[in-house]
C-alpha positions in Angstrom: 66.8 95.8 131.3 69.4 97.3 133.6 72.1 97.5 131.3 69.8 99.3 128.7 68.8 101.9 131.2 72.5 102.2 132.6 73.4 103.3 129.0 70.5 105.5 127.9 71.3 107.2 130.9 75.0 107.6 130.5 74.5 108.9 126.8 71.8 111.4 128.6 74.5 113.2 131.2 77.2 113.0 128.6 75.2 114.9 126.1 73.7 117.1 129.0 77.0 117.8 130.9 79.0 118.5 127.5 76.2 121.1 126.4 76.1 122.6 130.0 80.1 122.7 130.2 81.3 124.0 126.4 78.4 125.0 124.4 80.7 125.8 121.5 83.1 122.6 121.1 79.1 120.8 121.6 77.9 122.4 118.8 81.6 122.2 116.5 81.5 118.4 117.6 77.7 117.6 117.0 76.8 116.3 120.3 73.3 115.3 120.0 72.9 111.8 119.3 70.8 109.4 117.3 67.7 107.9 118.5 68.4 104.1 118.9 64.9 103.8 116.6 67.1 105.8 113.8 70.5 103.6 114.6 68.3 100.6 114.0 66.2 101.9 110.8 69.5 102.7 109.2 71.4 99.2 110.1 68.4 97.1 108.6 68.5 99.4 105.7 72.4 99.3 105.0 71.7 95.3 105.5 69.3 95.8 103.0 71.5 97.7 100.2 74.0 95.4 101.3 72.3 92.6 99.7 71.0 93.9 96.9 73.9 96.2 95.5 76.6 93.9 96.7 74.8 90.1 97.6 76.6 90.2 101.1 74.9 90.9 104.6 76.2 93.0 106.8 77.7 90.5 109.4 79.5 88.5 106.6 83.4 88.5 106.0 85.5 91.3 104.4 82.8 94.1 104.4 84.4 96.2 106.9 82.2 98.7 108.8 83.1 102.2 110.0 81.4 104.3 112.3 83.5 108.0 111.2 82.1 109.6 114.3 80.8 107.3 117.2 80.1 109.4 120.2 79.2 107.1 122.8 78.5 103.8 120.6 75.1 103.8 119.3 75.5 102.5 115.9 78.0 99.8 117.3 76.2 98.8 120.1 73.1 98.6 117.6 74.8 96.7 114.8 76.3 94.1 117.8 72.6 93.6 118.7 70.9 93.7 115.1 73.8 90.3 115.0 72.5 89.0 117.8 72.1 85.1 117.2 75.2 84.9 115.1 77.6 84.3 117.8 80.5 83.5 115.3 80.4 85.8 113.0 79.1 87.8 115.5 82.9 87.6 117.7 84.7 87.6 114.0 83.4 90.4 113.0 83.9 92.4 116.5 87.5 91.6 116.8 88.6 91.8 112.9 86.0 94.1 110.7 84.1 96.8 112.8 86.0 100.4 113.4 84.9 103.5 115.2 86.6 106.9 115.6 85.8 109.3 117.7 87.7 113.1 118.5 86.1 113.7 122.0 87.6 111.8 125.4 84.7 111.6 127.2 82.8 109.8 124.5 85.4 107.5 123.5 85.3 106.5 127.2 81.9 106.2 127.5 81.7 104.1 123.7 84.4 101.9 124.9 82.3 100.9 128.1 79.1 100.6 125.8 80.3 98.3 123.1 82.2 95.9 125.1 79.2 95.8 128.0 76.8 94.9 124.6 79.1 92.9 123.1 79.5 90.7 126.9 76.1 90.9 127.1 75.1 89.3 124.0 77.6 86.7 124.1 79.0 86.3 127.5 82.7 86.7 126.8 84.5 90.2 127.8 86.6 91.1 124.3 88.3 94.7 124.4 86.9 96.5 120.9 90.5 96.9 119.5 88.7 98.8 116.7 88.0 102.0 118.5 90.4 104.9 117.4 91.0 108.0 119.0 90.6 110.2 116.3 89.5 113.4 114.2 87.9 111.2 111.2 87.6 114.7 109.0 91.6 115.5 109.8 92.6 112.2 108.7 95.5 112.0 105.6 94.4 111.9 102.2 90.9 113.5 103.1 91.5 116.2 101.0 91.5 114.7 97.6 88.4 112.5 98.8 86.3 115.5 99.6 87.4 116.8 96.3 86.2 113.5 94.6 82.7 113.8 96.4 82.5 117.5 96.3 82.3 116.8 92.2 80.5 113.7 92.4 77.5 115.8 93.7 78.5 118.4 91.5 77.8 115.6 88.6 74.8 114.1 90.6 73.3 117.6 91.0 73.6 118.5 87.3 71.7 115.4 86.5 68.9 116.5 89.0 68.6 119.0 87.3 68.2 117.9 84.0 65.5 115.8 84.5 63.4 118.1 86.2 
């Protein structure tokens, strides 16, 4: 129960401090973060379209997960415990298939003292999350054409909205 509060609380000052110290770069970096309630509610549902678009779960091999903008873990720390029980796939999937970025210090910090808490927590072994990256997701190479590719996909998804209204 410790280790619960300990984080709640440090995801509290972090979000607290950085809207008290730069207002702006809060707001341009979307510091406010998910309710743990959310984080879970879109895991099981993920899961869920998981197995039913693509018969795999989650947790199982070569579905590689990525968290584009972490802040201080959430959705990893989350997804660690929603595998709770699985303690091999669990430890595969930590060390080989689950990747975070995040552009702020201070969060990537605070993530990296999250996750790998959780992750000894749940299966008493200390791993380093080797999948956390210090970086600007949106700035990454070959964004461009993909944003491109989506902006017309909802271009095309919209059009069809439309024409069944």
């Amino acid at each position: 129960m410790q280790v619960v509060y300990f984080k709640t609380f440090l995801k509290q000052v972090y979000e607290d401090f950085y809207t008290a110290y730069n207002p702006k770069d809060a707001d341009k970096l979307g510091i406010v973060y998910t309710p743990q309630e959310a984080a879970r509610f879109i895991i099981s549902g993920c899961d869920w379209l998981a197995r039913e678009h693509f018969d795999k779960f989650l947790i199982d091999k070569d579905l590689d997960i990525l968290d584009p903008c972490m802040g201080t873990g959430t959705f990893i720390i989350d997804l660690l415990d929603f595998w709770r029980g699985q303690q091999k796939d669990l430890m595969r999937k930590f060390a080989q298939e689950v990747h975070a970025n995040e552009v702020s210090i201070l969060s990537y910090y605070i993530a990296c003292l999250n996750i790998e808490q959780t992750f000894y927590d749940i299966t008493n072994q200390w791993q380093e999350f080797k999948g956390l990256c210090f970086v600007n997701t949106l700035d990454n190479v070959g964004f461009s054409k993909r944003i491109a590719t989506t902006v017309n996909f909802f271009s095309n998804n919209n059009s069809r909205s439309k024409s069944l209204a």
